[in-house]
C-alpha positions as CSV (number, residue, x, y, z in Angstrom):
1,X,3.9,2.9,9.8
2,X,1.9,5.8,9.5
3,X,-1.3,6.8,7.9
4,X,-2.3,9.3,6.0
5,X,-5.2,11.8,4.4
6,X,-5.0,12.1,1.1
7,X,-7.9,13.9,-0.3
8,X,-11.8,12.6,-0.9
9,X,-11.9,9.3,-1.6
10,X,-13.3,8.4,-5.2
11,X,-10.8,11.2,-6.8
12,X,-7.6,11.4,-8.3
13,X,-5.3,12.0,-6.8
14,X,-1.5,13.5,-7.4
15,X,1.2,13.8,-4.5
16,X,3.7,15.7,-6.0
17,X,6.7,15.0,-3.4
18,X,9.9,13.8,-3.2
19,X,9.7,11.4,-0.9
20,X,9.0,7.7,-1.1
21,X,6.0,6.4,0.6
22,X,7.4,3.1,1.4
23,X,10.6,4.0,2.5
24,X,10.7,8.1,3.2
25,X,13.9,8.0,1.0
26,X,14.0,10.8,-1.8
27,X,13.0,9.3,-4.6
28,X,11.6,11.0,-8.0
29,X,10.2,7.7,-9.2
30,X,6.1,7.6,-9.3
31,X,3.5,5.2,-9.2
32,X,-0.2,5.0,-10.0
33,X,-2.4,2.9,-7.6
34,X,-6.0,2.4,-8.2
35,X,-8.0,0.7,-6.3
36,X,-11.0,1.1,-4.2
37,X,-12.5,1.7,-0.6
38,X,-15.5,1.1,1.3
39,X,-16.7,2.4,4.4
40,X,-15.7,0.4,7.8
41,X,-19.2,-0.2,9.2
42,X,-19.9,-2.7,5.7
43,X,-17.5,-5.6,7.4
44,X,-20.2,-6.3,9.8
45,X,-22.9,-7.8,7.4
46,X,-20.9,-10.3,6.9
47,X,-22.5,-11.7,10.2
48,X,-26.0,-11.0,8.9
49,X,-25.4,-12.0,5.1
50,X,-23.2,-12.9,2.4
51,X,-25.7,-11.2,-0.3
52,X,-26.2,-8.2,1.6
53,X,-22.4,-7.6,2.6
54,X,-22.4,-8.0,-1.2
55,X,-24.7,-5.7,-2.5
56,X,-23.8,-2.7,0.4
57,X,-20.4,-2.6,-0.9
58,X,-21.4,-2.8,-4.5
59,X,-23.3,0.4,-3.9
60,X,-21.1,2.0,-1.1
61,X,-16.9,1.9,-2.9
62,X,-15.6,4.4,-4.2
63,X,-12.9,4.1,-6.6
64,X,-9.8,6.3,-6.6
65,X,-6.7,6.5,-8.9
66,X,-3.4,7.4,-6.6
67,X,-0.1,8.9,-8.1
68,X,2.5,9.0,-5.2
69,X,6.4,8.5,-5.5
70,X,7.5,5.2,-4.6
71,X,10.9,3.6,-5.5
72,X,10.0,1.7,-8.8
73,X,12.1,-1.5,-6.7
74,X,10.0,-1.5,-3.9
75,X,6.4,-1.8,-5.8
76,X,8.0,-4.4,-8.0
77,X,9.0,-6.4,-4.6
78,X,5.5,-5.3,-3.2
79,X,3.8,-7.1,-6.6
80,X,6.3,-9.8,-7.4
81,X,5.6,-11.5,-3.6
82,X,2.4,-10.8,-4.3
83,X,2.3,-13.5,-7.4
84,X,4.3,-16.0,-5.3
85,X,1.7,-16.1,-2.9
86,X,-1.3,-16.6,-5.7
87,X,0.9,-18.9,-7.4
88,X,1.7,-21.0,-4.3
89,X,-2.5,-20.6,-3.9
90,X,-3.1,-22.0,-6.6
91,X,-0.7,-24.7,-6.7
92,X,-2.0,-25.7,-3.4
93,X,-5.7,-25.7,-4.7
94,X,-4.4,-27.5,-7.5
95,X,-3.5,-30.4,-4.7
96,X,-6.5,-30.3,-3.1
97,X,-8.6,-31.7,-6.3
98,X,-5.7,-33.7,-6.8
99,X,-7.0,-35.5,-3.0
100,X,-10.6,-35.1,-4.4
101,X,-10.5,-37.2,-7.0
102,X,-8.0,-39.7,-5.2
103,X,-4.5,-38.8,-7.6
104,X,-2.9,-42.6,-7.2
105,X,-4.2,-43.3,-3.9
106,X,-2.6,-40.7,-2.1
107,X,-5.1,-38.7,-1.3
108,X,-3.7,-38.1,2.7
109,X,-0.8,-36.6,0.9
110,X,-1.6,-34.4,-1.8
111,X,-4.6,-33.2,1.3
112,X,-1.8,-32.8,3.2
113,X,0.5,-30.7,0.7
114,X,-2.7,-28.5,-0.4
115,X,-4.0,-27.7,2.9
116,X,0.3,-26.7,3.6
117,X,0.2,-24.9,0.6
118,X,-3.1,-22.7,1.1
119,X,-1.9,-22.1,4.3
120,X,1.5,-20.7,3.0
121,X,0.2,-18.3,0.3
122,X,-2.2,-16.7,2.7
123,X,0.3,-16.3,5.4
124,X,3.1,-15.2,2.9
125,X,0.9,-13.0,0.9
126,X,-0.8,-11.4,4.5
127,X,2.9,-10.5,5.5
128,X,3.9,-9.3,2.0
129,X,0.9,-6.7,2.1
130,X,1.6,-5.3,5.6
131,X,5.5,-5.2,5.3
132,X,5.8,-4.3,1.2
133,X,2.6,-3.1,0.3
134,X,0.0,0.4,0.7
135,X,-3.5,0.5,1.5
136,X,-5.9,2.4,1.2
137,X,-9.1,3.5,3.8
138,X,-11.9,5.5,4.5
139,X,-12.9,7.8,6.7
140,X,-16.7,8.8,8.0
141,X,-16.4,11.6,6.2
142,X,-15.2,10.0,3.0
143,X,-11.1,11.0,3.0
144,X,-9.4,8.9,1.4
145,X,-6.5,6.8,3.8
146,X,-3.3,5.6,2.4
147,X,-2.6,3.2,4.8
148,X,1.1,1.5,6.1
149,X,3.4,4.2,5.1
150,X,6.3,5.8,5.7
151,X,6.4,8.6,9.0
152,X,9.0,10.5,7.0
153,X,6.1,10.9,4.1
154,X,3.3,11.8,6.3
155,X,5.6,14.0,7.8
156,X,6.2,15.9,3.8
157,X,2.6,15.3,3.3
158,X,1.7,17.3,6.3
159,X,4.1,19.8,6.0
160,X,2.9,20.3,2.3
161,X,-0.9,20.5,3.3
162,X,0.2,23.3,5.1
163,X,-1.0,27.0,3.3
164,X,2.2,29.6,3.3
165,X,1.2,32.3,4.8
166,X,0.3,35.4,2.6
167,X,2.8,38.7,2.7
């Protein structure tokens, strides 16, 4: 997978190519992503403090609205995985207050079958993001990074940044 600059992060922004950024097959479907992106260096207050990590990231994302081409099969893969793994979440959460509050006396098992279940949907939904899904970084100097795609589409995106030369 390869990643890829896309502009400034906190813009819109509008890749006008032909080829998917999932896949790198010619597609002339498009998507809008939105989403947003905060500088690398704010992970590590989370050693220091919950609050700060908090507040540093309220004030430091920027949000960016992204309009690439990417088959319309692929994103609804990407998002339908992505339910299954909330849903198996919350089904498994559901579990644990079912051990919590001693469901019938079996509160080994239904511990048991949350803890399983918790485990799955993070797993399941951690592999559905990295093999299905786009992200998005930043740079120091705030470009915005679309993350885990396709060579063939960095490839067109690089080829497009490139000016013609004047005649």
């Amino acid at each position: 997978m390869a990643d890829v600059v896309l502009g400034r992060a906190g813009d819109t922004v509008l890749v006008d190519l032909d080829v998917c950024a999932k896949t790198g097959h010619t597609t002339s479907q498009r998507v809008t992503l939105r989403g947003s992106t905060t500088p690398g260096w704010v992970i590590v207050l989370l050693a220091f403090t919950v609050v700060g990590f908090l507040l540093v990231c309220a004030m430091t994302s920027r949000r960016s609205r992204v309009t690439l081409p990417l088959d319309h099969g692929v994103y609804a893969r990407w998002k339908r995985n992505g339910i299954v793994a909330w849903s198996v979440a919350l089904g498994g959460v559901g579990a644990l207050v079912a051990a919590a509050t001693d469901y019938r006396g079996e509160t080994e098992v239904w511990g048991g079958v949350g803890i399983g279940m918790v485990v799955a949907a993070l797993v399941g939904g951690t592999v559905n993001s990295t093999v299905n899904g786009l992200g998005f970084g930043m740079t120091r100097h705030d470009d915005l990074v679309l993350t885990r795609a396709h060579p063939a589409f960095a490839q067109a995106v690089a080829q497009a940044a490139v000016e013609p030369a004047l005649r």
